[in-house]
C-alpha positions in Angstrom: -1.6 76.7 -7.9 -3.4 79.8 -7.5 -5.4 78.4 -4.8 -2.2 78.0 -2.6 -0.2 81.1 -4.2 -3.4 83.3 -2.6 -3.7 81.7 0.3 0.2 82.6 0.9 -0.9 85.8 0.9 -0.3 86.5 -3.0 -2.3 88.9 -5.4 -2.9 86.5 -8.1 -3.8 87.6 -11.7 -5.2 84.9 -13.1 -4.6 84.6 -17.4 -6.3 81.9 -19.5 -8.7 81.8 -22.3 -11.0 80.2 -20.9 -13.0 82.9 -18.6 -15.7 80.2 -17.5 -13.0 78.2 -16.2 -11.0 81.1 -14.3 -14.1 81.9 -12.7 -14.7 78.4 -11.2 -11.1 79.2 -9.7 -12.4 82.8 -8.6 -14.6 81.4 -6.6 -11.9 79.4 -4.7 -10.1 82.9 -3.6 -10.9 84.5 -1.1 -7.7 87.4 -0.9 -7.7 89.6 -3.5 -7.5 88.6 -7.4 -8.0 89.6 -11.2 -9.1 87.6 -14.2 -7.8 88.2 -17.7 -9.1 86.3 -20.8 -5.8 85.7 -22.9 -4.9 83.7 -25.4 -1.1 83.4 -25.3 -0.8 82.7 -28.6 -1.8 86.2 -29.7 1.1 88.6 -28.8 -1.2 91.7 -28.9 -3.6 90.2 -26.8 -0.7 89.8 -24.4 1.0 93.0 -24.8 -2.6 94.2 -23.5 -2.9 92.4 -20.8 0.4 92.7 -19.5 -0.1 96.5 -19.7 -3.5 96.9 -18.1 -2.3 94.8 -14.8 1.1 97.2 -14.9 -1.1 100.2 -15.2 -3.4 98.8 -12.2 -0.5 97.4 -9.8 2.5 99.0 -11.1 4.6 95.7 -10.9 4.8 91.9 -11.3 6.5 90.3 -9.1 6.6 87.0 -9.9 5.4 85.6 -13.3 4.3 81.9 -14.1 4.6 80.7 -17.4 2.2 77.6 -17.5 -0.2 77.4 -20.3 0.6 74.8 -22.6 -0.4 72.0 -24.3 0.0 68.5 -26.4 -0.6 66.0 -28.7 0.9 62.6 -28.3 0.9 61.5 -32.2 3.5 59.7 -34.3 5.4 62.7 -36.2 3.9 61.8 -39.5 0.6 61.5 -38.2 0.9 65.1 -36.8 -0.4 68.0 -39.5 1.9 70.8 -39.6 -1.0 73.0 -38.4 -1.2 71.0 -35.3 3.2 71.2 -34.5 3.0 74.8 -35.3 0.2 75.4 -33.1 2.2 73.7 -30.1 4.9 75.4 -30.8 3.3 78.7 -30.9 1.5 78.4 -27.4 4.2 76.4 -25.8 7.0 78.5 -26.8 6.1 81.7 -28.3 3.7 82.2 -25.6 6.2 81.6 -23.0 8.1 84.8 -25.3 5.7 87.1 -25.9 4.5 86.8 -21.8 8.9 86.9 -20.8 8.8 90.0 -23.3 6.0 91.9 -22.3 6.8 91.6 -18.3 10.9 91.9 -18.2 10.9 95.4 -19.6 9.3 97.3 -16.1 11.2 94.2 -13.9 14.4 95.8 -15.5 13.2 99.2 -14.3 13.0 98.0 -11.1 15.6 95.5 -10.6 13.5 92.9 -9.6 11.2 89.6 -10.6 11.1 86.0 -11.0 10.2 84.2 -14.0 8.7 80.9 -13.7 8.5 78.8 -17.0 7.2 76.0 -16.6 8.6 73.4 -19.1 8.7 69.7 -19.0 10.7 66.7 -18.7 9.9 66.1 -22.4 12.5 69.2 -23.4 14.9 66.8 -21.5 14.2 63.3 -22.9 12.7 62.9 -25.9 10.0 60.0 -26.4 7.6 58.6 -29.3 4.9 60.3 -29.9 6.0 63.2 -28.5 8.6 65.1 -31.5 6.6 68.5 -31.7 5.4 68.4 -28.2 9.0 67.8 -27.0 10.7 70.6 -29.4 8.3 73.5 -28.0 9.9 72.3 -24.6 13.8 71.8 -25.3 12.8 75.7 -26.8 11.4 76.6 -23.4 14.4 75.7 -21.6 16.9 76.7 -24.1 15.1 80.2 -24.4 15.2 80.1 -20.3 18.5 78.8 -20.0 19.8 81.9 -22.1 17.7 84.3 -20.5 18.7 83.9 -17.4 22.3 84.2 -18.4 21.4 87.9 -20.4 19.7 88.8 -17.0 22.4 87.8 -14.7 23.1 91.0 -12.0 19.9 92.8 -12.9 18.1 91.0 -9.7 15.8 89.1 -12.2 15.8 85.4 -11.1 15.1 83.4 -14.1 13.4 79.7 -13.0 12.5 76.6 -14.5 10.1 73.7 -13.9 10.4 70.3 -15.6 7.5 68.1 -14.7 7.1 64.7 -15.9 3.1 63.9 -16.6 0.8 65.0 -14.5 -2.9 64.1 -13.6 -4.9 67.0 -15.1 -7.1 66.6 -18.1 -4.0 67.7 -20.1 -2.7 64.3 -20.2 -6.2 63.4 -21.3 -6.4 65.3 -24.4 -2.7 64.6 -25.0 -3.4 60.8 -25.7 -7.0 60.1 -26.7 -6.7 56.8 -26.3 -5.7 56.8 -22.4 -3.1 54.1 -23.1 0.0 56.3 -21.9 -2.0 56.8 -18.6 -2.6 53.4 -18.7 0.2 51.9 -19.0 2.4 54.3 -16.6 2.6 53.4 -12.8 0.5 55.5 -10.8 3.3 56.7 -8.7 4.9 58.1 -11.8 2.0 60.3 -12.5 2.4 63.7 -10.4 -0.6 65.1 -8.4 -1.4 68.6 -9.4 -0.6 69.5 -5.6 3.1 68.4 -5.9 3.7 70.8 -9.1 1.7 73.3 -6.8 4.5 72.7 -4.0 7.2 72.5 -6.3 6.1 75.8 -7.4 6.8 77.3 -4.2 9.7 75.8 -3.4 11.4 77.7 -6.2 9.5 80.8 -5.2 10.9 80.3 -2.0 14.3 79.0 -2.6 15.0 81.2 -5.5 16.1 78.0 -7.1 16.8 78.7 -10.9 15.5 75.0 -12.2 13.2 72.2 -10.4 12.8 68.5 -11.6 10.4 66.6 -11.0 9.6 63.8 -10.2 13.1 62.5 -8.4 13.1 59.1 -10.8 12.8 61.0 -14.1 15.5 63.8 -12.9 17.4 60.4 -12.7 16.9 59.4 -15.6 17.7 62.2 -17.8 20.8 62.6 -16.4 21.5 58.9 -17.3 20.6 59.5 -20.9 23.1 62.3 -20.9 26.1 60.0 -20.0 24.9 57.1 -20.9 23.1 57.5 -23.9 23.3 54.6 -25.9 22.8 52.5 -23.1 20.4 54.3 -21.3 17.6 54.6 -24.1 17.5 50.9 -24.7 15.9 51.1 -21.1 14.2 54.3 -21.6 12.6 52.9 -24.7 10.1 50.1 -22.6 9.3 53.0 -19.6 8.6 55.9 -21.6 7.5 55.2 -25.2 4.0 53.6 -24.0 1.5 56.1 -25.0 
């Protein structure tokens, strides 16, 4: 994603915790970018950050909420460490980042938040209870948002990917069965989210499913419930 952000001509600031990683990306970049070790999690730590790259650039533009993370586990299997953890990366990050940023796009009258959610905070599957909650409270949260920030010139987008080929989905399901057992087409290339990505940059669209079959599919559930998760039951549920 930053790869192709960049090389549309965009100054990325790059956020992660991982600083070894971000610099494997660095040197990828050839226009002008910024690195900042973060951990989402912490709301001071992004309070800080947020600040220093205002102080530096006076504005953001566009902001992508993307970190994340899960843990495919029956729910009783989970620790409640490990479904508050989720929660507190894939939602309260997504907050603390949406808090830290709006405040100077307000002064300005203009942005574009990006959070990037999932499929799973549309249709719910085993294996997937806590991971799935921190993502119907992404869009929820979004959803809202965008209506408080409706006139200010603040576009308020959303992303719903269904699993992607990353090492994610590897550390999601240890045992590689989900992988396994889905059809490859299903699985999205990093390059399509990339593309999806600017499509909404773009367009301005305020939400983006993907891929075309699970966008489907979710809206089946929705009318069809009862019907529609005695097929959903032998697709999804196969991690």
């Amino acid at each position: 994603m930053a790869i192709h952000l960049s090389s549309h001509g965009a100054i990325v600031i790059l956020m992660a915790r991982s600083m070894n990683r971000l610099k494997i990306v660095s040197q990828k970049l050839q226009n002008q970018h910024e690195l900042y070790k973060v951990d989402i999690s912490s709301r001071e730590q992004v309070v800080e950050v947020v600040s220093s790259v205002l102080s530096k650039y006076g504005k953001i533009d566009i902001f992508i909420n993307n970190a994340g993370y899960a843990i495919f586990k029956d729910f009783m299997n989970l620790s409640i460490e490990e479904i508050e953890e989720m929660m507190r990366t894939n939602y309260l990050g997504t907050v603390y980042c949406c808090k830290a940023v709006i405040p100077s796009m307000l002064e300005r009258q203009s942005g574009h938040i990006i959070n990037v959610a999932s499929m799973a905070g549309k249709v719910g599957s085993a294996k997937t209870s806590a991971y799935a909650a921190s993502k119907h409270a992404v869009l929820g949260f979004t959803n809202s948002l965008r209506q408080e920030l409706f006139g200010t010139n603040i576009i308020v987008s959303t992303l719903n990917c269904g699993p992607i080929n990353t090492p994610m989905l590897e550390t999601a399901d240890v045992s590689g069965d989900y992988k396994k057992n889905l059809p490859s087409w299903f699985i999205l290339k990093p390059k399509t989210v990339t593309k999806a990505i600017l499509d909404i940059i773009v367009s301005k669209r305020i939400e983006k499913n993907i891929p075309f079959i699970a966008n489907v599919g979710s809206k089946l559930l929705q009318i069809l419930p009862k019907s529609m998760e005695k097929v959903a039951v032998k697709i999804i549920n196969k991690k």
